[in-house]
FITISE-265492 format. One record per atom (N, C-alpha, C, O): chain; x, y, z; residue number from 1; residue in one letter; atom name. Coordinates in Angstrom, 2 decimals, decimal comma. Example, Ala and Ser with C-alpha at 12.3 -4.5 7.8 and 13.67 -1.06 7.14 Angstrom:
BEGIN
TILUM ch    east   north      up   i aa at
TILUM  A   13,19   -5,69    7,80   1  A  N
TILUM  A   12,30   -4,50    7,80   1  A CA
TILUM  A   13,20   -3,30    7,80   1  A  C
TILUM  A   14,24   -3,32    8,46   1  A  O
TILUM  A   12,85   -2,25    7,08   2  S  N
TILUM  A   13,67   -1,06    7,14   2  S CA
TILUM  A   12,90    0,03    7,87   2  S  C
TILUM  A   13,41    1,14    8,04   2  S  O
***
This chain:
BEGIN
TILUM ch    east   north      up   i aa at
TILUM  A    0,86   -1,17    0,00   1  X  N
TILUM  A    0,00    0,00    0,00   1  X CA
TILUM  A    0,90    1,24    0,00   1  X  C
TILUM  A    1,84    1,23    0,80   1  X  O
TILUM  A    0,75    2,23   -0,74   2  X  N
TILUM  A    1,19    3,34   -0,77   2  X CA
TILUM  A    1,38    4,00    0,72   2  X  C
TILUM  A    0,64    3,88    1,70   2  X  O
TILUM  A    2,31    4,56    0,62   3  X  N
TILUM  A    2,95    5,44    2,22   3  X CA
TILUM  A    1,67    6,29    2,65   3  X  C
TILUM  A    0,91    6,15    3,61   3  X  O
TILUM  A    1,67    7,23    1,61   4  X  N
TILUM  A    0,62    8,49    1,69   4  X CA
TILUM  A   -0,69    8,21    2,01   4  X  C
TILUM  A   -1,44    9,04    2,53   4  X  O
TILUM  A   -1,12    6,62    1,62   5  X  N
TILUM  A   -2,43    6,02    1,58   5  X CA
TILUM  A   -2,77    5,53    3,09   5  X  C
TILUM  A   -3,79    5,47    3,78   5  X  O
TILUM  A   -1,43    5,23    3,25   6  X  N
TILUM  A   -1,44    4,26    4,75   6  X CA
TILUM  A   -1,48    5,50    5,65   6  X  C
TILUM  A   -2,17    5,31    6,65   6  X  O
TILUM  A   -0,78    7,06    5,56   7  X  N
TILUM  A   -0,61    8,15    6,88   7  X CA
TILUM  A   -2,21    8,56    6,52   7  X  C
TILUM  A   -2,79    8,97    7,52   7  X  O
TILUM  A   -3,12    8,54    5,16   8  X  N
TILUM  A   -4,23    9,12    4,91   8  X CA
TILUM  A   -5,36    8,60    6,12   8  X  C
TILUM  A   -5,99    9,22    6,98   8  X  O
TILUM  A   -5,29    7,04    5,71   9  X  N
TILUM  A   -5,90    6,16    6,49   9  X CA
TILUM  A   -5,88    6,28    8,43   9  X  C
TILUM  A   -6,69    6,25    9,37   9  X  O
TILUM  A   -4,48    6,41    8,20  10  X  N
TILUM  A   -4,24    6,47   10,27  10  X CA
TILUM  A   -4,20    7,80   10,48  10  X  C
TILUM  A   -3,66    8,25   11,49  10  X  O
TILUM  A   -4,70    8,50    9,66  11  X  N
TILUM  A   -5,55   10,34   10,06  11  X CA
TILUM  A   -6,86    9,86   10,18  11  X  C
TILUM  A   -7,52   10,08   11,19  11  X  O
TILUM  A   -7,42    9,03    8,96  12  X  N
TILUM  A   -8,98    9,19    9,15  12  X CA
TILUM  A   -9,43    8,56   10,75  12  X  C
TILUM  A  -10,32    8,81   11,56  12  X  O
TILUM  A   -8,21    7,57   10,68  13  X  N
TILUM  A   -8,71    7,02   12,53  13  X CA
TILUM  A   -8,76    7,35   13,57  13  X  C
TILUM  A   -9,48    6,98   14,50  13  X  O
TILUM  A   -7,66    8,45   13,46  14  X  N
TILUM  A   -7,37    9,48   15,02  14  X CA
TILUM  A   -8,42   10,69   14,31  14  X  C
TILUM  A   -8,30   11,79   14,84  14  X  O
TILUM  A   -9,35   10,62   13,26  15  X  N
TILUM  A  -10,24   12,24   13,28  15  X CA
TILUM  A  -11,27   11,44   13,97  15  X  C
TILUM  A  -11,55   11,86   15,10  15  X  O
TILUM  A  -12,01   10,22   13,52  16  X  N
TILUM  A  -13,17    9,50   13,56  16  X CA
TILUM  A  -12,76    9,25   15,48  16  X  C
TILUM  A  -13,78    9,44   16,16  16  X  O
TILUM  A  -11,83    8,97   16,12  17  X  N
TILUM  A  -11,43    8,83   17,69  17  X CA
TILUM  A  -12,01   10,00   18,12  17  X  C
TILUM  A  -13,01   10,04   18,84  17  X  O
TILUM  A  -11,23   11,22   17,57  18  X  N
TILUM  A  -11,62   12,59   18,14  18  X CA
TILUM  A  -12,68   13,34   18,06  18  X  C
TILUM  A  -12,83   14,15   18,97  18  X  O
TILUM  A  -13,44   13,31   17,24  19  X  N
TILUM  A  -15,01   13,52   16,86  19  X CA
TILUM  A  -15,63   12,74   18,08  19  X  C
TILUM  A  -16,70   13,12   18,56  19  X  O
TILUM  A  -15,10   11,87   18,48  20  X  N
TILUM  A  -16,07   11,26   20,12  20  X CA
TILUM  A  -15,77   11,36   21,26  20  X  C
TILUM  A  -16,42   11,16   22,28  20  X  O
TILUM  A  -14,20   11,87   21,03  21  X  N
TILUM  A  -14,01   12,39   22,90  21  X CA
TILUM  A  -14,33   13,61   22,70  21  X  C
TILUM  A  -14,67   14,13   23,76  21  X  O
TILUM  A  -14,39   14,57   21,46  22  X  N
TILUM  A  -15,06   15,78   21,38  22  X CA
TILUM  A  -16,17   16,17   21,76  22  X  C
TILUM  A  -16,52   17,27   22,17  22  X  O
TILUM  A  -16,91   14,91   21,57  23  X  N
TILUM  A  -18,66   14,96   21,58  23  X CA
TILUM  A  -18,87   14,84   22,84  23  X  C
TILUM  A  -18,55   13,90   23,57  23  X  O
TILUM  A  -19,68   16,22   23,19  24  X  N
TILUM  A  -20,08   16,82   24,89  24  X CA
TILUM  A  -21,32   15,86   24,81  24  X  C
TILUM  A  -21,63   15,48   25,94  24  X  O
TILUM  A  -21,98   15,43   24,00  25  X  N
TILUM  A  -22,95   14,40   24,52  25  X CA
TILUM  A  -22,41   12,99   24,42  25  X  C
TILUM  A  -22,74   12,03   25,12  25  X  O
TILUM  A  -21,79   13,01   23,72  26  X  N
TILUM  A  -21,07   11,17   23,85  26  X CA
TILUM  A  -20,65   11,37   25,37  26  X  C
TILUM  A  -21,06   10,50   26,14  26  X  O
TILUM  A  -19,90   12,39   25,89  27  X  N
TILUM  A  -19,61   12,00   27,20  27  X CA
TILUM  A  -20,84   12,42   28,34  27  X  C
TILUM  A  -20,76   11,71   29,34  27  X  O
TILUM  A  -21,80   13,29   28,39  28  X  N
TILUM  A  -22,61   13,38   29,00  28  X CA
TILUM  A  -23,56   12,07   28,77  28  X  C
TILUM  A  -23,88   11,75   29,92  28  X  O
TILUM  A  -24,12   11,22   27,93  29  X  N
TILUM  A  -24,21   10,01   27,81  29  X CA
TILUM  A  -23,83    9,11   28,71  29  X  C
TILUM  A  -24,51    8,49   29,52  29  X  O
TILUM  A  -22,63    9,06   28,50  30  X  N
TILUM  A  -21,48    8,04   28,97  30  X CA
TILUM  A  -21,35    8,35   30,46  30  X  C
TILUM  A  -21,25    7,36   31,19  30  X  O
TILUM  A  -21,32    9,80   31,16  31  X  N
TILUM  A  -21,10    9,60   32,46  31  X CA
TILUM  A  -22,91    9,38   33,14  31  X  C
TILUM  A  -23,03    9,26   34,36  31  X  O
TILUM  A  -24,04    9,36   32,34  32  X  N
TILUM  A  -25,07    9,36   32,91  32  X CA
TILUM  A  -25,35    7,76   32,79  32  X  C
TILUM  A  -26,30    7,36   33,46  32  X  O
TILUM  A  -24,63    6,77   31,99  33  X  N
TILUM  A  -24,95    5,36   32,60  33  X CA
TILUM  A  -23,89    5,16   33,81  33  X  C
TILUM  A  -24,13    4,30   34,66  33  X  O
TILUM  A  -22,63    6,01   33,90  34  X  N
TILUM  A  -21,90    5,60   34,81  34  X CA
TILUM  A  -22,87    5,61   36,21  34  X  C
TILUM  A  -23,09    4,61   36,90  34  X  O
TILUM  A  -23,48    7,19   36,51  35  X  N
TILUM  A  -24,25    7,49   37,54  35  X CA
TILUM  A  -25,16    6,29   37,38  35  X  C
TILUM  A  -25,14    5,68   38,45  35  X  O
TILUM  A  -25,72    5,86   36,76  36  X  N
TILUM  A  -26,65    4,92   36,85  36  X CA
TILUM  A  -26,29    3,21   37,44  36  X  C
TILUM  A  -27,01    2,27   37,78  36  X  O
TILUM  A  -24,51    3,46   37,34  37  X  N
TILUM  A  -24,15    2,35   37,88  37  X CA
TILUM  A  -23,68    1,18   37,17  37  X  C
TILUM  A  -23,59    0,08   37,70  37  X  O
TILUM  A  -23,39    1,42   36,01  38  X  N
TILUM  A  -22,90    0,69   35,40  38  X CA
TILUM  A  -21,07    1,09   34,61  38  X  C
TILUM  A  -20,72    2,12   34,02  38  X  O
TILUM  A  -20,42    0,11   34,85  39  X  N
TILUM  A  -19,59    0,43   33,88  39  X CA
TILUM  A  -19,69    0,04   32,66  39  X  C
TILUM  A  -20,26   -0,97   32,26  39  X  O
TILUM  A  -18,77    1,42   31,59  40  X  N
TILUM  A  -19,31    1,39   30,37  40  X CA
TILUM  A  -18,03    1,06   29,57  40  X  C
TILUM  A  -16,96    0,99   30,16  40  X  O
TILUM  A  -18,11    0,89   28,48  41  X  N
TILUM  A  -16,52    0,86   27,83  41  X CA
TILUM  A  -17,66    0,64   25,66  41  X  C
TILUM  A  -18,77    0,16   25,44  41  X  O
TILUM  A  -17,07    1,00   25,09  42  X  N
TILUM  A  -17,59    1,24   23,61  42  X CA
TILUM  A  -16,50    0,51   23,09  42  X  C
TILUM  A  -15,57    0,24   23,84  42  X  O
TILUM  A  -16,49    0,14   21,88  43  X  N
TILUM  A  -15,85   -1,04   20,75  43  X CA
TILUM  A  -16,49   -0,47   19,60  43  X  C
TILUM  A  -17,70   -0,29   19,50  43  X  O
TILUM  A  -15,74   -0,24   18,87  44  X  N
TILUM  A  -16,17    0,81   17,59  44  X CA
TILUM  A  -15,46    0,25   16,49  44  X  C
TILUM  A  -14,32    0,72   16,46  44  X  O
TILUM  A  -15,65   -0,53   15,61  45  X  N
TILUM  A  -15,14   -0,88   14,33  45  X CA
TILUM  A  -15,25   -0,25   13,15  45  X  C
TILUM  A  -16,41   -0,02   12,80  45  X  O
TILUM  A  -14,24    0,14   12,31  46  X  N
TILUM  A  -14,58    1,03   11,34  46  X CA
TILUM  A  -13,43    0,51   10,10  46  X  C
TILUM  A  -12,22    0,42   10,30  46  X  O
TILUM  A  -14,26    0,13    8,54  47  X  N
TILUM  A  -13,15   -0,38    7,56  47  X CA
TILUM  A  -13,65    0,43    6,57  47  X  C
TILUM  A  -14,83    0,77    6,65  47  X  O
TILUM  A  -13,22    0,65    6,00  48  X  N
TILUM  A  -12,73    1,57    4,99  48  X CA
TILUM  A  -12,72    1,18    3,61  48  X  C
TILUM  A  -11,63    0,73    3,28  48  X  O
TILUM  A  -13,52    1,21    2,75  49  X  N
TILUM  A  -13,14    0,63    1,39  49  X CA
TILUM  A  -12,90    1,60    0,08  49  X  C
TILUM  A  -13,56    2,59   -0,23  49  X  O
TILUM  A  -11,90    1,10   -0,52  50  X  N
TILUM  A  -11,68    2,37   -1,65  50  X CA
TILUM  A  -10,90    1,34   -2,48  50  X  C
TILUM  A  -10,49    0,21   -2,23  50  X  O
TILUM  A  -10,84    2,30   -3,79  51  X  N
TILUM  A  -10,21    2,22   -5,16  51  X CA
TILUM  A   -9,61    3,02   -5,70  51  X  C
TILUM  A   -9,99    4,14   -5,34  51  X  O
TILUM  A   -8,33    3,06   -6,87  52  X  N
TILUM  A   -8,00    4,30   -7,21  52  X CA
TILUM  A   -8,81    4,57   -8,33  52  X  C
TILUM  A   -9,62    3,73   -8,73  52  X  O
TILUM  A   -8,65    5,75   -8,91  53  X  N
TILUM  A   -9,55    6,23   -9,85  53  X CA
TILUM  A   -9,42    5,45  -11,26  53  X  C
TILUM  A   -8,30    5,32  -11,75  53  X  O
TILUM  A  -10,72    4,87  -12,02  54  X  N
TILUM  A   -9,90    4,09  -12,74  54  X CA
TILUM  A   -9,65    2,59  -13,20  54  X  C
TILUM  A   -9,22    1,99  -14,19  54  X  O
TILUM  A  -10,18    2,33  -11,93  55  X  N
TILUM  A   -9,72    0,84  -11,22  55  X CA
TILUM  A  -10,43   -0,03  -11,67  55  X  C
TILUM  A  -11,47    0,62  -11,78  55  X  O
TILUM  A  -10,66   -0,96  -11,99  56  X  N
TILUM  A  -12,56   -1,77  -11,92  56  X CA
TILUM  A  -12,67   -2,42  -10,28  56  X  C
TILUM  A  -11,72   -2,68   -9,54  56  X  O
TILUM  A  -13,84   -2,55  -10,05  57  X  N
TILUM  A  -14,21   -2,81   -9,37  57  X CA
TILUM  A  -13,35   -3,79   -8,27  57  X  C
TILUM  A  -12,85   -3,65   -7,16  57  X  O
TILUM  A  -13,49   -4,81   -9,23  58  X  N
TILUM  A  -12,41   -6,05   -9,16  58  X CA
TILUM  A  -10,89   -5,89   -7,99  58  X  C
TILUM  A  -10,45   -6,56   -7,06  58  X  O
TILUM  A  -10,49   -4,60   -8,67  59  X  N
TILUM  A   -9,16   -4,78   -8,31  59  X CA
TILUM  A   -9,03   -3,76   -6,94  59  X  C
TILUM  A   -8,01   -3,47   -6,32  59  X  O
TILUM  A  -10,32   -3,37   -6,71  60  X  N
TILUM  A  -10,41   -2,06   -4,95  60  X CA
TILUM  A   -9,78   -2,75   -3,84  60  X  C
TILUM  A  -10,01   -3,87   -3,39  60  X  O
TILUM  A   -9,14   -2,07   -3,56  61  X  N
TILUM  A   -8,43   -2,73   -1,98  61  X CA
TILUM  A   -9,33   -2,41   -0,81  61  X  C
TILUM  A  -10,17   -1,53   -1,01  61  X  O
TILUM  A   -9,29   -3,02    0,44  62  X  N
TILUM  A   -9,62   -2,27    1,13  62  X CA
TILUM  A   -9,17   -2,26    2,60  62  X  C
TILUM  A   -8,93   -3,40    3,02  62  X  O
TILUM  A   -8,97   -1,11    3,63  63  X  N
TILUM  A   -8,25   -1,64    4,55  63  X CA
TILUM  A   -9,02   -1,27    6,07  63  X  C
TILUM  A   -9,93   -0,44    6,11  63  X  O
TILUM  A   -8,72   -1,71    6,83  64  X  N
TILUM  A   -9,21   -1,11    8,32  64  X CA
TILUM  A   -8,21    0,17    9,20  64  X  C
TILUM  A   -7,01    0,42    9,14  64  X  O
TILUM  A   -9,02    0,62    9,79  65  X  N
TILUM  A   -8,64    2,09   10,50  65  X CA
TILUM  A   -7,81    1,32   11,45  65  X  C
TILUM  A   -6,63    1,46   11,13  65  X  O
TILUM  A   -7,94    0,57   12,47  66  X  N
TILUM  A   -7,60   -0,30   13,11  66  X CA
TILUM  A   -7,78   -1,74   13,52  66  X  C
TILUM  A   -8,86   -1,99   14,07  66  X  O
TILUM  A   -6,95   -2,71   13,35  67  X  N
TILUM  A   -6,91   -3,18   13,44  67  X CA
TILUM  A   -6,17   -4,22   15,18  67  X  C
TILUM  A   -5,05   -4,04   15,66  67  X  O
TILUM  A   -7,08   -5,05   15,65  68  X  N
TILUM  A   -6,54   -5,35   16,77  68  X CA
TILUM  A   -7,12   -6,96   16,95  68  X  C
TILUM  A   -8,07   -7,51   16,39  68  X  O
TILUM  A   -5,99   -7,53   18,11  69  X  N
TILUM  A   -6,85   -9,28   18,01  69  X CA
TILUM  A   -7,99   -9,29   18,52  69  X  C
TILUM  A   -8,32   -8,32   19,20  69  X  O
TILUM  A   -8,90  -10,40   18,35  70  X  N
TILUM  A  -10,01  -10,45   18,83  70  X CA
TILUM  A  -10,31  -10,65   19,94  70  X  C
TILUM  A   -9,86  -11,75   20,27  70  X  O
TILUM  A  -11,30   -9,79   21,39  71  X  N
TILUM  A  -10,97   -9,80   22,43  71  X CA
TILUM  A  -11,27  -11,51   22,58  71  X  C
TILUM  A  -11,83  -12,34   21,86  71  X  O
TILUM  A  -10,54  -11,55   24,01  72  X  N
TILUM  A  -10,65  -12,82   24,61  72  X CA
TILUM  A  -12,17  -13,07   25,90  72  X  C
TILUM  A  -11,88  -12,85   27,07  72  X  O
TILUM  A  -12,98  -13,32   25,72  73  X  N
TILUM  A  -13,73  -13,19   27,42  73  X CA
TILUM  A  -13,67  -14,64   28,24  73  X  C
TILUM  A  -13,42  -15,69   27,66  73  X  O
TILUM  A  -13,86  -14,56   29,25  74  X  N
TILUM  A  -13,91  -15,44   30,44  74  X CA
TILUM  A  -15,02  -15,99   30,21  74  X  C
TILUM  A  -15,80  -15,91   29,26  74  X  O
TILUM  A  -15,04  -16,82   31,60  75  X  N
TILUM  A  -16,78  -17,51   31,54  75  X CA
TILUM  A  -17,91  -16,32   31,98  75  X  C
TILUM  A  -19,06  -16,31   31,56  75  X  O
TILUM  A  -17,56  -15,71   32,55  76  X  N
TILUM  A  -18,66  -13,95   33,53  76  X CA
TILUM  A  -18,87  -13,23   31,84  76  X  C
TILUM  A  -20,05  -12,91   31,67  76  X  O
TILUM  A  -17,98  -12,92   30,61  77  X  N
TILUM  A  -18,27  -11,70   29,90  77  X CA
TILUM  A  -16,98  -11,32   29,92  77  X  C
TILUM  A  -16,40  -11,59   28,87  77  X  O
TILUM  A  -16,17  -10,65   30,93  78  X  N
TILUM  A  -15,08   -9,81   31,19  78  X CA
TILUM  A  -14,28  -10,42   29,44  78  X  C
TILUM  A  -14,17  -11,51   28,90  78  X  O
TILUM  A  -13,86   -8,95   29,08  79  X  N
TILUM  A  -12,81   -9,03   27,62  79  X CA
TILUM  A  -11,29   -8,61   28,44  79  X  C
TILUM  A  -11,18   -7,81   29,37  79  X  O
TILUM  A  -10,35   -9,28   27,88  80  X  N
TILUM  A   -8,96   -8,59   28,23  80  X CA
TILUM  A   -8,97   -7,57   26,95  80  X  C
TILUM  A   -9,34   -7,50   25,78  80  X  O
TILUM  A   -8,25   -6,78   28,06  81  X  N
TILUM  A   -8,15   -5,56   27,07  81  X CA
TILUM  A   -6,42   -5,29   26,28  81  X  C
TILUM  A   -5,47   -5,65   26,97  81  X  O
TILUM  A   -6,18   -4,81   25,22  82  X  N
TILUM  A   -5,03   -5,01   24,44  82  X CA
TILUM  A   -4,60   -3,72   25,33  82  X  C
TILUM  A   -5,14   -3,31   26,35  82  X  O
TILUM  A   -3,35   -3,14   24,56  83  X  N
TILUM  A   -2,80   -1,60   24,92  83  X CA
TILUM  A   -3,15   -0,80   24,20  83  X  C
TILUM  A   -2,70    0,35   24,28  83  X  O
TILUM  A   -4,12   -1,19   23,19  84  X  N
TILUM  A   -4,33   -0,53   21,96  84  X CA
TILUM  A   -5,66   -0,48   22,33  84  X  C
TILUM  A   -6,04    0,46   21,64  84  X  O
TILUM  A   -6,51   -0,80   22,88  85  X  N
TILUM  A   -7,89   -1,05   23,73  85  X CA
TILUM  A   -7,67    0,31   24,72  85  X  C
TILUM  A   -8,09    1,44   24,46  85  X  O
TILUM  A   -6,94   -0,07   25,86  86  X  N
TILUM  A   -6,68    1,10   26,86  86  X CA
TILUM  A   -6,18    2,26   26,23  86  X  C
TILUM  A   -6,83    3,24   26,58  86  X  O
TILUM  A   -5,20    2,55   25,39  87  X  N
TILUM  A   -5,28    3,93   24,96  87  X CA
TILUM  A   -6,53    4,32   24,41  87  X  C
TILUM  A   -6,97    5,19   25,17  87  X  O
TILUM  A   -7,29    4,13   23,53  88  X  N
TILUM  A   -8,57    4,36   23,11  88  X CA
TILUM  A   -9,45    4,89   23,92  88  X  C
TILUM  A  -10,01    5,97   23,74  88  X  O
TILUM  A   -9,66    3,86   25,22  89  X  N
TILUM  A  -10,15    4,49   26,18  89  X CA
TILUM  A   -9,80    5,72   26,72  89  X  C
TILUM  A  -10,68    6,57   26,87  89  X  O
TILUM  A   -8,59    5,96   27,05  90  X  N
TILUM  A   -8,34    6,60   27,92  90  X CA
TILUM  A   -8,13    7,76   26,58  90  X  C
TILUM  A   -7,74    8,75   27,20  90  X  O
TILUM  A   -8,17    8,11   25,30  91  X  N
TILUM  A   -8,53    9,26   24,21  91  X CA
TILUM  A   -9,92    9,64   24,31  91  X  C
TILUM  A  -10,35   10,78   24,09  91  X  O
TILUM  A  -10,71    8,50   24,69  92  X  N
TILUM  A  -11,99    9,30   25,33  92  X CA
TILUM  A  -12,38    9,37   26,57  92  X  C
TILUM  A  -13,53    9,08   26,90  92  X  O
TILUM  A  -11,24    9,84   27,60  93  X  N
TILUM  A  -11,66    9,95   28,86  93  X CA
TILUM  A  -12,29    8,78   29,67  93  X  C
TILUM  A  -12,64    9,10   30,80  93  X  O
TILUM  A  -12,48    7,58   29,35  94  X  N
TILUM  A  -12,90    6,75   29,51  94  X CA
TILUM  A  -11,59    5,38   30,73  94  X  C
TILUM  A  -10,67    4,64   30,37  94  X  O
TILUM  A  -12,16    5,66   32,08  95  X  N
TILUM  A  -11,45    4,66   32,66  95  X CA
TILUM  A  -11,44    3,01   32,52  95  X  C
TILUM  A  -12,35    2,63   31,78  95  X  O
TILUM  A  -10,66    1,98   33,03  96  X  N
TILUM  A  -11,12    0,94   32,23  96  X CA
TILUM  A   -9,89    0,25   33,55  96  X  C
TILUM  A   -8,88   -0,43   33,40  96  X  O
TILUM  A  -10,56    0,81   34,86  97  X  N
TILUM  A  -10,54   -0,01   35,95  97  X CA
TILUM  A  -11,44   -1,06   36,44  97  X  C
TILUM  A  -11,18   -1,66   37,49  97  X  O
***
């Protein structure tokens, strides 16, 4: 994949991150289930598909914003979380004690 394609791509991921720790209601949301007593944590998948101009159909690549392994859970639910999990969180203010 092209250099320029790949820094294009890991911009669109840190704008699409920041558009939600930005968002005064994503976090007013988010701290009104906390008050309610629950902990919260979001999982947001986002892929990306494109072609160059030109292209047929056929030959479009396509790639993901991020990519990470698939969480693991226990027998309760509980996911281990990656380091790439906890920073995320913690870009949206989000604890993950």
């Amino acid at each position: 994949m092209e250099k320029q394609l790949e820094q294009l791509i890991e911009e669109l991921g840190e704008v699409i991150n920041s558009s939600l720790s930005d968002s005064e209601r994503f976090a007013a949301v988010m701290a009104e289930m906390e008050q309610a007593g629950y902990n919260v944590f979001v999982v947001l998948e986002a892929s990306i598909g494109f072609k160059k101009n030109g292209e047929p159909d056929s030959e479009a690549g396509a790639a993901g914003i991020h990519v990470s392994p698939q969480p693991k859970y226990d027998s309760v639910g509980n996911t281990e979380l990656t380091d790439d999990d906890l920073a995320f969180l913690r870009d949206l203010k989000i604890s993950a004690s």
